[in-house]
Backbone of each chain as nested JSON, in Angstrom:
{
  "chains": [
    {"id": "A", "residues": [
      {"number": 1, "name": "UNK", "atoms": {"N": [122.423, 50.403, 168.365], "CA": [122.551, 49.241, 169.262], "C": [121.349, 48.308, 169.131]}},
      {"number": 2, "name": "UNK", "atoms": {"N": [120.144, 48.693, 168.738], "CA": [118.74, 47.789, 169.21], "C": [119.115, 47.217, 167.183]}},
      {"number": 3, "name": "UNK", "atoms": {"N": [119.622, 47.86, 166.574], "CA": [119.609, 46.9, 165.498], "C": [120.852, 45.829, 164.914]}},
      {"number": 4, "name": "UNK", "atoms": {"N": [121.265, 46.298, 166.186], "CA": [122.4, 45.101, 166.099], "C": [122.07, 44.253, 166.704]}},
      {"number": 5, "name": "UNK", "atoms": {"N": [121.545, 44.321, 167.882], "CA": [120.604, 43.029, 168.704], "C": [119.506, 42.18, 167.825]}},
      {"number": 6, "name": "UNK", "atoms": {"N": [118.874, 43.367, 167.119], "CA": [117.657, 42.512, 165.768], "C": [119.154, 41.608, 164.81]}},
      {"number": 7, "name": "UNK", "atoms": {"N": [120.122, 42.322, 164.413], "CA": [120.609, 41.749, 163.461], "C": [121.247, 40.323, 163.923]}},
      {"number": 8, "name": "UNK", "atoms": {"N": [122.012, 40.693, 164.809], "CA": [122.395, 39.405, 165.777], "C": [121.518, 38.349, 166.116]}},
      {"number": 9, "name": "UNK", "atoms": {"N": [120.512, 38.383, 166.738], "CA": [119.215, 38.122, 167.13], "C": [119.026, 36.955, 165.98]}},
      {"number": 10, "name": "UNK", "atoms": {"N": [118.545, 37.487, 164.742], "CA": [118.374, 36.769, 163.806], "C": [119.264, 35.781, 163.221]}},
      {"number": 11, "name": "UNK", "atoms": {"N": [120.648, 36.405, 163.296], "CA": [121.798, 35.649, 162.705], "C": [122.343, 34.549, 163.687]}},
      {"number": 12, "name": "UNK", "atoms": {"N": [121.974, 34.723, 165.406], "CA": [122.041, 33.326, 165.899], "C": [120.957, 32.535, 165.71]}},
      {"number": 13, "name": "UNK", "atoms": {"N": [119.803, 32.806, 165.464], "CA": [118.753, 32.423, 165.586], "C": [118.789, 30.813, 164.013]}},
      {"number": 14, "name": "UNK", "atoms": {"N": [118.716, 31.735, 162.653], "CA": [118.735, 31.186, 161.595], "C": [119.747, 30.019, 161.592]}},
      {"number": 15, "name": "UNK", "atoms": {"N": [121.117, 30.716, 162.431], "CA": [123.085, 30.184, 161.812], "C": [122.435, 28.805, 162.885]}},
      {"number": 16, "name": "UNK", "atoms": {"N": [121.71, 28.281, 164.179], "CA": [121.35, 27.692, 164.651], "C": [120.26, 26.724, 164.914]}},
      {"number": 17, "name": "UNK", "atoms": {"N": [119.374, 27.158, 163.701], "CA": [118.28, 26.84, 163.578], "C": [118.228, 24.892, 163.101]}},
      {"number": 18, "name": "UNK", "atoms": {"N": [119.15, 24.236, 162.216], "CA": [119.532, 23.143, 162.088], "C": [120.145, 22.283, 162.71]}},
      {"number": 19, "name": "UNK", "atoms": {"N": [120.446, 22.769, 164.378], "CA": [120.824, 21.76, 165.345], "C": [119.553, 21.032, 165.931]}},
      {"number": 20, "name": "UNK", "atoms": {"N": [118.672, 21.636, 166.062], "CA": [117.736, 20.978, 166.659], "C": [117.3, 19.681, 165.308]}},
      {"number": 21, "name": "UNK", "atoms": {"N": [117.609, 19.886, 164.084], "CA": [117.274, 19.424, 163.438], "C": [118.359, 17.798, 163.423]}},
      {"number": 22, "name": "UNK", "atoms": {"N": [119.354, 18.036, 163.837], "CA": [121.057, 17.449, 163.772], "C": [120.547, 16.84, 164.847]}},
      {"number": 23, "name": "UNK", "atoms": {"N": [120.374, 17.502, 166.286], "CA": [119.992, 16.523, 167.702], "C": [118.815, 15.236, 167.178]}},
      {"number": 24, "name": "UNK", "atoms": {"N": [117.963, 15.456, 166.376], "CA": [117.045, 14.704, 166.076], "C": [117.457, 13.364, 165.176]}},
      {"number": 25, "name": "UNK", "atoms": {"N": [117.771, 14.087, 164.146], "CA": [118.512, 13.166, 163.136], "C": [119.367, 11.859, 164.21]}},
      {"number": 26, "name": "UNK", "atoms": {"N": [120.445, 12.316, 164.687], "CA": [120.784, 11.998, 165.457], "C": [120.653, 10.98, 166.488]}},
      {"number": 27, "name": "UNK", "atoms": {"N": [119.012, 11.421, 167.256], "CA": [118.838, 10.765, 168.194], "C": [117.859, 9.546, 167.344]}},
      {"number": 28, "name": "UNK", "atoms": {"N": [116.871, 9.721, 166.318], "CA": [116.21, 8.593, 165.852], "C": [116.612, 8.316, 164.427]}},
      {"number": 29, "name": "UNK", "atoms": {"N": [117.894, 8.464, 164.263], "CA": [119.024, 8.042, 163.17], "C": [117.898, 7.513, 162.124]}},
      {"number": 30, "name": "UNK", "atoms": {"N": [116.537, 8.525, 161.544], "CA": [115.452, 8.238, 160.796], "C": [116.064, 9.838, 160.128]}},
      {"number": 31, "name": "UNK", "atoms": {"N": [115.822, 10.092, 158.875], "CA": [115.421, 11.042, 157.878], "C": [114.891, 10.815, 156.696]}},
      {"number": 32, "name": "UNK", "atoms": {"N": [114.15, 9.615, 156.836], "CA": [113.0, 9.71, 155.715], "C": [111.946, 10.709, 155.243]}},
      {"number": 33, "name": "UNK", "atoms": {"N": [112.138, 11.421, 156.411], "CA": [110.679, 12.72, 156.102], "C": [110.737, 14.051, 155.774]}},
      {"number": 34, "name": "UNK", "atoms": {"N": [112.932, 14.331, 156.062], "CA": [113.636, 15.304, 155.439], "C": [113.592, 15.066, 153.739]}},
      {"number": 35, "name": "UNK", "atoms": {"N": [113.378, 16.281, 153.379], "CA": [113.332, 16.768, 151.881], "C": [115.226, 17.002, 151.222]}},
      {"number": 36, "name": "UNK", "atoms": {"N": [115.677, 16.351, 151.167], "CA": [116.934, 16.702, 150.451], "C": [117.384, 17.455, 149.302]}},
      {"number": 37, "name": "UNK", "atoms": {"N": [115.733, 17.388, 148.717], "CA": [116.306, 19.238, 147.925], "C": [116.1, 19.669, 148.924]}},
      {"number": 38, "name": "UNK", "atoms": {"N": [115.274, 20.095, 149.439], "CA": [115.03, 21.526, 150.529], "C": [116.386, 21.681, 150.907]}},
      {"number": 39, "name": "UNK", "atoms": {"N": [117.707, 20.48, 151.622], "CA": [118.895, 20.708, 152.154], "C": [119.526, 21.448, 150.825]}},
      {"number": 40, "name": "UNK", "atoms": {"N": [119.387, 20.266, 149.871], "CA": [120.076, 20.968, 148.675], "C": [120.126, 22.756, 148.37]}},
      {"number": 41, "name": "UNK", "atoms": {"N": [119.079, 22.676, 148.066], "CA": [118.566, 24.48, 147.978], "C": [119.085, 25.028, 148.428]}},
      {"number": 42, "name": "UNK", "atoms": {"N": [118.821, 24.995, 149.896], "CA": [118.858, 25.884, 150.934], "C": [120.423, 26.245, 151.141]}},
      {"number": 43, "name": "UNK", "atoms": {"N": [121.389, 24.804, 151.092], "CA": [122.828, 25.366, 150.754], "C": [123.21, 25.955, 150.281]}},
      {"number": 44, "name": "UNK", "atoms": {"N": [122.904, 26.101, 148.81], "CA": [123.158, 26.364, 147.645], "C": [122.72, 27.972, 148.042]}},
      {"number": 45, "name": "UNK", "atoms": {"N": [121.911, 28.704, 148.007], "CA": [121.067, 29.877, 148.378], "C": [122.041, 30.322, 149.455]}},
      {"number": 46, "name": "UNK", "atoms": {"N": [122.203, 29.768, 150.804], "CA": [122.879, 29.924, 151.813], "C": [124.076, 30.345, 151.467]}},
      {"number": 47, "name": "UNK", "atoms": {"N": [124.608, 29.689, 150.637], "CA": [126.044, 29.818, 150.104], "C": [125.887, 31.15, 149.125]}},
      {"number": 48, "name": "UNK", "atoms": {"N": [125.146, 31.531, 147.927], "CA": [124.874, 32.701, 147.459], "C": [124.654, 33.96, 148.277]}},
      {"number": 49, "name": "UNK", "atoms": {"N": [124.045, 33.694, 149.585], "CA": [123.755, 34.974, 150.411], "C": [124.935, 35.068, 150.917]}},
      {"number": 50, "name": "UNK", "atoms": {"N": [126.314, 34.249, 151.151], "CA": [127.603, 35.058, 151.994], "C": [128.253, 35.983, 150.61]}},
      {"number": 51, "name": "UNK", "atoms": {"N": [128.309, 35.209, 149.484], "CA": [129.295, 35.859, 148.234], "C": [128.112, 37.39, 148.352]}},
      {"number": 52, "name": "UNK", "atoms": {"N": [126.806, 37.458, 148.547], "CA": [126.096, 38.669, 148.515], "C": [126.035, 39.682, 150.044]}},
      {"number": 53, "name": "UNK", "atoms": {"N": [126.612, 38.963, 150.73], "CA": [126.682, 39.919, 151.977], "C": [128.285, 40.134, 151.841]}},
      {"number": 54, "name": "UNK", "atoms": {"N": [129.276, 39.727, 151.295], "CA": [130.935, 39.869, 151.0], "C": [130.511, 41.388, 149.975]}},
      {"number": 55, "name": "UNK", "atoms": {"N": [129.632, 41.051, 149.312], "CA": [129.45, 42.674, 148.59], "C": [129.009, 43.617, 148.735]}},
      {"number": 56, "name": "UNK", "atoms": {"N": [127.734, 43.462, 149.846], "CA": [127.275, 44.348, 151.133], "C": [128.032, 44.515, 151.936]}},
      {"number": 57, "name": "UNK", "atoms": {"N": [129.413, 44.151, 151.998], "CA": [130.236, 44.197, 153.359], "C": [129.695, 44.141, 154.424]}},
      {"number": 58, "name": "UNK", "atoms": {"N": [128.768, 43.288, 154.747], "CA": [127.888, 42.873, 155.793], "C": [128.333, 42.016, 156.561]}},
      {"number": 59, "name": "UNK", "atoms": {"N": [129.332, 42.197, 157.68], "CA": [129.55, 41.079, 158.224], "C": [129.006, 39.606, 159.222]}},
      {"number": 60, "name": "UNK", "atoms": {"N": [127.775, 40.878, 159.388], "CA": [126.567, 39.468, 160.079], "C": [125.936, 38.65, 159.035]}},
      {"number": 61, "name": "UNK", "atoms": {"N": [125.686, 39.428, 157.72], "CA": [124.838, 38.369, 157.212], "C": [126.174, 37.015, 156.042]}},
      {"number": 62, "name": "UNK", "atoms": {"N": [127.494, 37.224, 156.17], "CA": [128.514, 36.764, 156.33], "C": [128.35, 35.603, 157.044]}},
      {"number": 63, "name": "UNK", "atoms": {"N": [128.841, 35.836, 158.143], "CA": [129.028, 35.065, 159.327], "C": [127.728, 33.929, 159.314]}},
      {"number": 64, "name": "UNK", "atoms": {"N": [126.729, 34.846, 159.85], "CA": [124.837, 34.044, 160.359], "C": [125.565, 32.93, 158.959]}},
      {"number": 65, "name": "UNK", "atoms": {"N": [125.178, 33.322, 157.542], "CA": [125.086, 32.184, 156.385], "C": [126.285, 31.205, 156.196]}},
      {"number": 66, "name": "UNK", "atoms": {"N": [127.595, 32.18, 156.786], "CA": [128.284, 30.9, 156.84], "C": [128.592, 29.51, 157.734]}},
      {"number": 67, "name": "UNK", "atoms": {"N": [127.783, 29.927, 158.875], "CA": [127.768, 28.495, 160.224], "C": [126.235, 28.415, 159.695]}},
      {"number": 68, "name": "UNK", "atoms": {"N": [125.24, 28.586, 158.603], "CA": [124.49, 27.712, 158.571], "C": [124.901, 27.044, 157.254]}},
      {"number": 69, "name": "UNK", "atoms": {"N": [125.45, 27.709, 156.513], "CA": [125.668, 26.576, 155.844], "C": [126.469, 25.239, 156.326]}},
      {"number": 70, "name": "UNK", "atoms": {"N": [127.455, 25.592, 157.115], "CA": [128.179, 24.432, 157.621], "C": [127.225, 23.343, 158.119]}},
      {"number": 71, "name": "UNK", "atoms": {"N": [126.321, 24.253, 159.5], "CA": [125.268, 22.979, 159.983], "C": [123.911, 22.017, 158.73]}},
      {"number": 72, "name": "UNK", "atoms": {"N": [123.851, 22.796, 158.137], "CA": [122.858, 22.533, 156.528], "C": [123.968, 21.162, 156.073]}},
      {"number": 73, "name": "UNK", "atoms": {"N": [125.223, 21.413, 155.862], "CA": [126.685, 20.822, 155.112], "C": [125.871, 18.702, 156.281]}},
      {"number": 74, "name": "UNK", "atoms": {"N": [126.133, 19.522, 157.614], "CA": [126.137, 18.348, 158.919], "C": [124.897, 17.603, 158.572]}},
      {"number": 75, "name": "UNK", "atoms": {"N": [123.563, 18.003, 158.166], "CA": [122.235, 17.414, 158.519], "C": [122.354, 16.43, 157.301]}},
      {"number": 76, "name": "UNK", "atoms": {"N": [122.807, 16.918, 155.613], "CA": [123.084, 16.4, 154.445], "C": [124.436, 15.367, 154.595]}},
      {"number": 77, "name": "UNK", "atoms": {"N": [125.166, 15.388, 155.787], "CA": [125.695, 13.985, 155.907], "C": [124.858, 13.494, 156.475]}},
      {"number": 78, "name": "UNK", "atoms": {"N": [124.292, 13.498, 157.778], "CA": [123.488, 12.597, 158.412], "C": [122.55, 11.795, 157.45]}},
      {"number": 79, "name": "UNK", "atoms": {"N": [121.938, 12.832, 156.298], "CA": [120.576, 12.236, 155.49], "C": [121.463, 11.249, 154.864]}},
      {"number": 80, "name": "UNK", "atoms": {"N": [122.397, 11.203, 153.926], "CA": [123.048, 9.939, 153.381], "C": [123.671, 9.048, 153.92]}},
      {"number": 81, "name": "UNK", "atoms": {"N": [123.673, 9.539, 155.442], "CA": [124.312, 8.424, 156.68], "C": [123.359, 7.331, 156.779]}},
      {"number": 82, "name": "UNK", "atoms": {"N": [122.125, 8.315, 157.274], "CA": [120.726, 7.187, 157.817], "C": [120.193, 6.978, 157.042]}},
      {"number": 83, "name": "UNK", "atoms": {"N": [120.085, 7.602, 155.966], "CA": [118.903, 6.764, 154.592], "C": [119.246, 5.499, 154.575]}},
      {"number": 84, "name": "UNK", "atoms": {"N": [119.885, 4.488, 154.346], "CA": [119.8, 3.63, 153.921], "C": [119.317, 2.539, 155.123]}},
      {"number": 85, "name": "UNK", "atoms": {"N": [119.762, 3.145, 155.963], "CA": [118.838, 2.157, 157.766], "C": [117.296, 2.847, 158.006]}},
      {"number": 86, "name": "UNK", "atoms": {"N": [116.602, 3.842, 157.009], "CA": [115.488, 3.857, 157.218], "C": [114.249, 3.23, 156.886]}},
      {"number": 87, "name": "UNK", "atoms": {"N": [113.445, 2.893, 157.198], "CA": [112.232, 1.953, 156.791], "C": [111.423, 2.734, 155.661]}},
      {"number": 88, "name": "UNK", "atoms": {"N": [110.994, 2.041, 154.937], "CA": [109.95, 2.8, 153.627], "C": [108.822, 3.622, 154.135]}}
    ]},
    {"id": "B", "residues": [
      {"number": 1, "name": "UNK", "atoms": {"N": [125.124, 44.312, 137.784], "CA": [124.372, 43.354, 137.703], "C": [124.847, 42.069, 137.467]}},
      {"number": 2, "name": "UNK", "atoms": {"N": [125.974, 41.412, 138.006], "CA": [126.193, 40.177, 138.056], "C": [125.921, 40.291, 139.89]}},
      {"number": 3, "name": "UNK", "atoms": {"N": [126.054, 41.616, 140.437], "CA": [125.926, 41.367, 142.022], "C": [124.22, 41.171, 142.106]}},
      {"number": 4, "name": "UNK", "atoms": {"N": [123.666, 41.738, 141.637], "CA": [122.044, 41.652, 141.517], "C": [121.48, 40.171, 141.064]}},
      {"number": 5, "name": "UNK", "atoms": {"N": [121.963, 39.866, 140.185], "CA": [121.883, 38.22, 139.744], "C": [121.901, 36.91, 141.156]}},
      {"number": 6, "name": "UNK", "atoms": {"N": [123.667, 37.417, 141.598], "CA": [123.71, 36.701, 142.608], "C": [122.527, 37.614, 143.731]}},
      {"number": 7, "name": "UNK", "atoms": {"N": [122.138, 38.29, 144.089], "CA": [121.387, 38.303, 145.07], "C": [119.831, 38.029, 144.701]}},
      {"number": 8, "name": "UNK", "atoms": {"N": [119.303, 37.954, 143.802], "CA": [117.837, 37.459, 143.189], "C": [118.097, 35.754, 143.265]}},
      {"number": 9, "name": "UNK", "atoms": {"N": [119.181, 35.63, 142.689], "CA": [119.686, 33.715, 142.596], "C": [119.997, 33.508, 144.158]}},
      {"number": 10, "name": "UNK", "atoms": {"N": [120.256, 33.955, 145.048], "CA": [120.375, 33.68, 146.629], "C": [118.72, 33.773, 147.494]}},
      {"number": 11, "name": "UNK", "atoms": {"N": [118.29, 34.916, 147.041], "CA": [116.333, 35.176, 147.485], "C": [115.671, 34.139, 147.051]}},
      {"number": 12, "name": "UNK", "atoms": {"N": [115.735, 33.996, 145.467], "CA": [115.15, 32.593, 144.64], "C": [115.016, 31.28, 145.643]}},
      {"number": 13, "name": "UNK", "atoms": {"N": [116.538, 30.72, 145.415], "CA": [116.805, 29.351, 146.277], "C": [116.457, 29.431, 147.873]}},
      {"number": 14, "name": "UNK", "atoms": {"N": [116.506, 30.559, 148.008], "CA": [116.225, 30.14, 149.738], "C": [114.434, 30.436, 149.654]}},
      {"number": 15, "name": "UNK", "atoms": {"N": [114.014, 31.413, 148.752], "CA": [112.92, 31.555, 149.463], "C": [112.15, 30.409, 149.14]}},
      {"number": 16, "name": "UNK", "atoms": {"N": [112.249, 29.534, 148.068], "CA": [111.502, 28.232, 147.717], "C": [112.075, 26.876, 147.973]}},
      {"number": 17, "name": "UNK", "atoms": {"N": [112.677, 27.53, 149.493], "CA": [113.943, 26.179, 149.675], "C": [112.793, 25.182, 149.977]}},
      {"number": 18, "name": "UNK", "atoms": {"N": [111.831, 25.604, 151.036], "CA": [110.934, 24.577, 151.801], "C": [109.733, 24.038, 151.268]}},
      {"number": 19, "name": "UNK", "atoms": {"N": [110.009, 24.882, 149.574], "CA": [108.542, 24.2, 148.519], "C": [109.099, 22.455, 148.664]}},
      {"number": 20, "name": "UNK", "atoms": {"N": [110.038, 22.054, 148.358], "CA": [110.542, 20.498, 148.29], "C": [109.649, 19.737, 149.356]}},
      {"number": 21, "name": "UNK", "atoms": {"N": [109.861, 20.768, 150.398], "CA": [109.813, 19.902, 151.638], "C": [108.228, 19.925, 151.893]}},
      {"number": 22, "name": "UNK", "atoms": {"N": [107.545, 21.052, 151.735], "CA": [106.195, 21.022, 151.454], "C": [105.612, 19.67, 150.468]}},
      {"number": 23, "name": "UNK", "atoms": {"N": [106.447, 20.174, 149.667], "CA": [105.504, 18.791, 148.55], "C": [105.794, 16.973, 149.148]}},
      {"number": 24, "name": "UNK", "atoms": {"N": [106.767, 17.235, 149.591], "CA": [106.661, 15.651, 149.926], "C": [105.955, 15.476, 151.503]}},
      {"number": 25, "name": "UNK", "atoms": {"N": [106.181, 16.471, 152.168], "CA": [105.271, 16.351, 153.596], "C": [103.2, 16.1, 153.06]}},
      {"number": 26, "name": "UNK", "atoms": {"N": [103.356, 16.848, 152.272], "CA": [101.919, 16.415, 151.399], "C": [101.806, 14.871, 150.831]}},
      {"number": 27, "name": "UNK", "atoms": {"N": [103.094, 14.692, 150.139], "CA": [102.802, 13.354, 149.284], "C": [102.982, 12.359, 150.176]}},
      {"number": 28, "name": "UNK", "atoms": {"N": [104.008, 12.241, 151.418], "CA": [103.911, 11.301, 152.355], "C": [102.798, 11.582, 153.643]}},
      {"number": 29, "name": "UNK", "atoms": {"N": [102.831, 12.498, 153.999], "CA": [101.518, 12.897, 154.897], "C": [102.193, 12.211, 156.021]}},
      {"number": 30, "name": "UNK", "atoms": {"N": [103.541, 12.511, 156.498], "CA": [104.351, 11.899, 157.515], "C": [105.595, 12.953, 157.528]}},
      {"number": 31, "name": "UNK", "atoms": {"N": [105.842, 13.454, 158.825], "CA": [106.521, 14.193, 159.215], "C": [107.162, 13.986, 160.515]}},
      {"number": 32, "name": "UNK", "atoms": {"N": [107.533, 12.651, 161.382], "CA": [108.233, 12.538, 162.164], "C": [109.823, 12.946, 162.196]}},
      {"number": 33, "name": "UNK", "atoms": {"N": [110.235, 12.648, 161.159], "CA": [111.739, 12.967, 160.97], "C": [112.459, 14.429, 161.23]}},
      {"number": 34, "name": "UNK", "atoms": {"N": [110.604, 15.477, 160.638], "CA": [111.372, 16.985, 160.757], "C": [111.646, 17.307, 162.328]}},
      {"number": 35, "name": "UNK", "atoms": {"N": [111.933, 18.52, 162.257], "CA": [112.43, 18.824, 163.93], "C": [111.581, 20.173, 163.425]}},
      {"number": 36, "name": "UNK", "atoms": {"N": [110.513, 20.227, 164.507], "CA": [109.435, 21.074, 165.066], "C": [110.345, 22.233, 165.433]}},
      {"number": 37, "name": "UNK", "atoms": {"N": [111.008, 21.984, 166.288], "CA": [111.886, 23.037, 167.171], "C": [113.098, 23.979, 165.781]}},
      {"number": 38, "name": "UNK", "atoms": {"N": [113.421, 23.015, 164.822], "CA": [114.011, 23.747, 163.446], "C": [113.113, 25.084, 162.966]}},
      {"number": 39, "name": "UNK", "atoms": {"N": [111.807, 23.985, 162.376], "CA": [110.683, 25.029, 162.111], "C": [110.463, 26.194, 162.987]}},
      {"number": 40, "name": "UNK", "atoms": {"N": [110.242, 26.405, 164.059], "CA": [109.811, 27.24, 164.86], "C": [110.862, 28.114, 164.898]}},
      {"number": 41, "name": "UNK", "atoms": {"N": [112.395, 27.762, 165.407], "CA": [113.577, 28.914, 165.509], "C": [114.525, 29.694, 163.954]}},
      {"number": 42, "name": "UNK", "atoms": {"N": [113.745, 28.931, 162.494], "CA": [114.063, 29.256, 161.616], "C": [112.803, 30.214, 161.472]}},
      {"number": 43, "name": "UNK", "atoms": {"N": [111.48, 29.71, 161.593], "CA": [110.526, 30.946, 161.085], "C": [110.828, 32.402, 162.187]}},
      {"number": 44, "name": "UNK", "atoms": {"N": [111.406, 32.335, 163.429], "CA": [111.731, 33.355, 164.177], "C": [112.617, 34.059, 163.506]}},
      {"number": 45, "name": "UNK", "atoms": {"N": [113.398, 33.428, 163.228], "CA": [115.242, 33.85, 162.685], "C": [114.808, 34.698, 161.388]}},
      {"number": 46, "name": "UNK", "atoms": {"N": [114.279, 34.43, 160.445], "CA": [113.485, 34.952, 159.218], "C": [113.003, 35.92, 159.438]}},
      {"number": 47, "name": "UNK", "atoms": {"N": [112.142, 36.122, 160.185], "CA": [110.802, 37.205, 160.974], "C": [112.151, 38.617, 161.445]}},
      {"number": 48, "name": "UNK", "atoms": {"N": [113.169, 38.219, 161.761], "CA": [114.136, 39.142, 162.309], "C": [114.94, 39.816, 161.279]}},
      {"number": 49, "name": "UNK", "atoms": {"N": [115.286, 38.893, 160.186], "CA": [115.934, 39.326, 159.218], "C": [114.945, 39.959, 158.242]}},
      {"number": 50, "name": "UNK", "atoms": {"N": [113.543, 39.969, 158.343], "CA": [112.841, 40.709, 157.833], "C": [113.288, 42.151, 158.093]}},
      {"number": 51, "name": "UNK", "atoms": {"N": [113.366, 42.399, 159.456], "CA": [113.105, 43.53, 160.245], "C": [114.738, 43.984, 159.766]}},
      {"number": 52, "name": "UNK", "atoms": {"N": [116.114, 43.22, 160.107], "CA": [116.66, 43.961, 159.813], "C": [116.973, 44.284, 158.237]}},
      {"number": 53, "name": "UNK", "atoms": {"N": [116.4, 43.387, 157.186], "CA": [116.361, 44.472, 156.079], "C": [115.329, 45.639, 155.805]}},
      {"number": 54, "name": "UNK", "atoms": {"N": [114.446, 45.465, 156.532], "CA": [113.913, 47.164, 156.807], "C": [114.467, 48.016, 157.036]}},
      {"number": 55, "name": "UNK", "atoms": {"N": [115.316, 47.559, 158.164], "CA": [116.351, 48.336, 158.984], "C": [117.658, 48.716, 157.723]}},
      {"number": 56, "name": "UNK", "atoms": {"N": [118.371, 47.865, 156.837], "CA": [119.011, 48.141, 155.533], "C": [118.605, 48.823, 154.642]}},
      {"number": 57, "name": "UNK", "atoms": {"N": [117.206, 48.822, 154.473], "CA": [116.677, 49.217, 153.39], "C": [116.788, 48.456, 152.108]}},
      {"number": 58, "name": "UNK", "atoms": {"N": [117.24, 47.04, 152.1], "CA": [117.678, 45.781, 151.575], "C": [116.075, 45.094, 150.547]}},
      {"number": 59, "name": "UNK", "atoms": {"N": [115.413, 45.461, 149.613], "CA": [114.281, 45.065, 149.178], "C": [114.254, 43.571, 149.038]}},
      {"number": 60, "name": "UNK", "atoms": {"N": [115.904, 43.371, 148.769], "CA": [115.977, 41.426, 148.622], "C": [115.609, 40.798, 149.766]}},
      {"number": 61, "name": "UNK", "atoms": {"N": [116.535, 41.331, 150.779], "CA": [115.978, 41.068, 151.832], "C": [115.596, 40.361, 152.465]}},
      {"number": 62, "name": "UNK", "atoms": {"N": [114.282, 41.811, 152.375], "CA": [113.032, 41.703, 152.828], "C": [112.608, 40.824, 152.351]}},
      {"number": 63, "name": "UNK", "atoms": {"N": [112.193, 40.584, 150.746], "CA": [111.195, 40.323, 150.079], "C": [111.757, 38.634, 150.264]}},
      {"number": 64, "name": "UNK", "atoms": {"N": [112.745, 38.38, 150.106], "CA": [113.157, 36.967, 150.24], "C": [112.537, 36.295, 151.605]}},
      {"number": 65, "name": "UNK", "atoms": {"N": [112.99, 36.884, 152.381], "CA": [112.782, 36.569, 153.93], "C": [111.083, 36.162, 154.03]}},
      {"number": 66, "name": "UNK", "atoms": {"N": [110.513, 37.287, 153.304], "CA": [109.216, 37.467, 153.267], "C": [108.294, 36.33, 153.179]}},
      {"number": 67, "name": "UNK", "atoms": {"N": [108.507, 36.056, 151.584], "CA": [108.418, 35.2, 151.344], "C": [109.061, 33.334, 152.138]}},
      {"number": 68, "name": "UNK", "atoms": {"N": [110.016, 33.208, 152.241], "CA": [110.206, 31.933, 152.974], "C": [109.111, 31.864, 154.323]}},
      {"number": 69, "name": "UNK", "atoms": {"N": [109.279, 32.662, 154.913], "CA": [108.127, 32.825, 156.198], "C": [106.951, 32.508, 156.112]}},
      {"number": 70, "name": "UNK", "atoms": {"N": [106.633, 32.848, 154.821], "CA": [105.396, 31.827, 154.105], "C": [105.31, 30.611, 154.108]}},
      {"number": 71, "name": "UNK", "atoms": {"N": [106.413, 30.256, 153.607], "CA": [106.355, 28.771, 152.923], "C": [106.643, 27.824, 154.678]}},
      {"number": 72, "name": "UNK", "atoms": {"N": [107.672, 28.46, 155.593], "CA": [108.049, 28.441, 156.828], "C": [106.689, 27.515, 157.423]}},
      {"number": 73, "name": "UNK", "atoms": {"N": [105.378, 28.571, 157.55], "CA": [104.467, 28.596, 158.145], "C": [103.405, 27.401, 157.346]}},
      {"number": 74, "name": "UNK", "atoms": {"N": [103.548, 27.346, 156.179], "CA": [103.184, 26.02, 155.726], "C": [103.398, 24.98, 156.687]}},
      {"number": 75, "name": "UNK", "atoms": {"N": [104.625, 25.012, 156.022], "CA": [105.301, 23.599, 156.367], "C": [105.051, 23.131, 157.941]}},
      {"number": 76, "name": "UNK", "atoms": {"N": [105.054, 24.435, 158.808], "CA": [104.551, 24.177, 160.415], "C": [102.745, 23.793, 160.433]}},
      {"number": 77, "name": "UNK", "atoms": {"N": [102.08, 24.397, 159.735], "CA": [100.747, 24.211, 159.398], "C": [100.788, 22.277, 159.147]}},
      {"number": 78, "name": "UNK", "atoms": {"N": [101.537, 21.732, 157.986], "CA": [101.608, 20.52, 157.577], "C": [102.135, 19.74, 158.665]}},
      {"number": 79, "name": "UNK", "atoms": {"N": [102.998, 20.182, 159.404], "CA": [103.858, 19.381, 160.48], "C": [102.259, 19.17, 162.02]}},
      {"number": 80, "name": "UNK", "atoms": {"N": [101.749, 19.855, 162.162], "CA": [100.292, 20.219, 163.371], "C": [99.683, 18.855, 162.28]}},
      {"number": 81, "name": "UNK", "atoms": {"N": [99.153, 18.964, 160.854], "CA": [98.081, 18.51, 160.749], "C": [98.42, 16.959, 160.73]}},
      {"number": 82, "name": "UNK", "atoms": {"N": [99.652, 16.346, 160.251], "CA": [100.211, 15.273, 159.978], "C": [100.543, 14.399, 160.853]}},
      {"number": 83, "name": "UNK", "atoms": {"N": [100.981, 15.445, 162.109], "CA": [101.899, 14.869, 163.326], "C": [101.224, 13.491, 163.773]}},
      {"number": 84, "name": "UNK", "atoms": {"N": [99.547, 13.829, 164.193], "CA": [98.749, 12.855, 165.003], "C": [98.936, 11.985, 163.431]}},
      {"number": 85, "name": "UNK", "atoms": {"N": [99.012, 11.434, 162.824], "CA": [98.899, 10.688, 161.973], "C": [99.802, 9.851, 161.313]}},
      {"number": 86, "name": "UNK", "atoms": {"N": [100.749, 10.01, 162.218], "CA": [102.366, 9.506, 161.849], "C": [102.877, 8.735, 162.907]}},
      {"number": 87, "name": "UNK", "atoms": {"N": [103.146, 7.164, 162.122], "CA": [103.694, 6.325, 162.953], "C": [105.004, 6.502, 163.615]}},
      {"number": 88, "name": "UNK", "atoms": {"N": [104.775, 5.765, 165.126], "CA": [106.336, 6.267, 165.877], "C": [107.169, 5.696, 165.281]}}
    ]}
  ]
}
């Protein structure tokens, strides 16, 4: 039970970790200072860790990577939304 | 070892997701755009999935996780030193 709470724990923690990033984007419709490889990457990787937890039959680390990739998917529209209304 | 591939190619990309973002938080020396609150609940989220690949016995893991938490703590290090120095 206490490592399903760590596992959980982590997997809302991470799968959530890019809203605060989304509320921001958002609220000062600025992402000049976001790294778009870093989004890039991190999808990409994100997306490799579910096909590697599908072979661990791991269903948290499944799940956690697949709602972050989605929110990762959300922040990489926003960046090509607002780039072009951002100042140099 | 095509499952080993994909899980070294999933550790790889994520754990050097935030080198990008490091290097340009250096080259612009401006970090308003990131979300503080990202940084902080992703280096938590990491710190957990450390623990539960201990808990797996998962060396990728770990060692992936490990590593990003590094780069994590950079990038929060760069975000403190930059902040006062960045126009609203």
């Amino acid at each position: 039970m206490f490592w399903v709470i760590i596992g959980v724990s982590a997997a809302i923690l991470t799968t959530f970790s890019f809203v605060p990033q989304i509320a921001r984007s958002l609220r000062t419709k600025s992402v000049k200072d976001v790294s778009p490889i870093t989004l890039f990457q991190l999808s990409t990787g994100v997306f490799l860790w579910i096909i590697y937890g599908i072979y661990l039959k791991d269903a948290i680390i499944i799940t956690a990577n697949f709602v972050t990739f989605i929110t990762l998917a959300i922040v990489l529209f926003l960046y090509f939304k607002y780039r072009k209304f951002t100042a140099k």
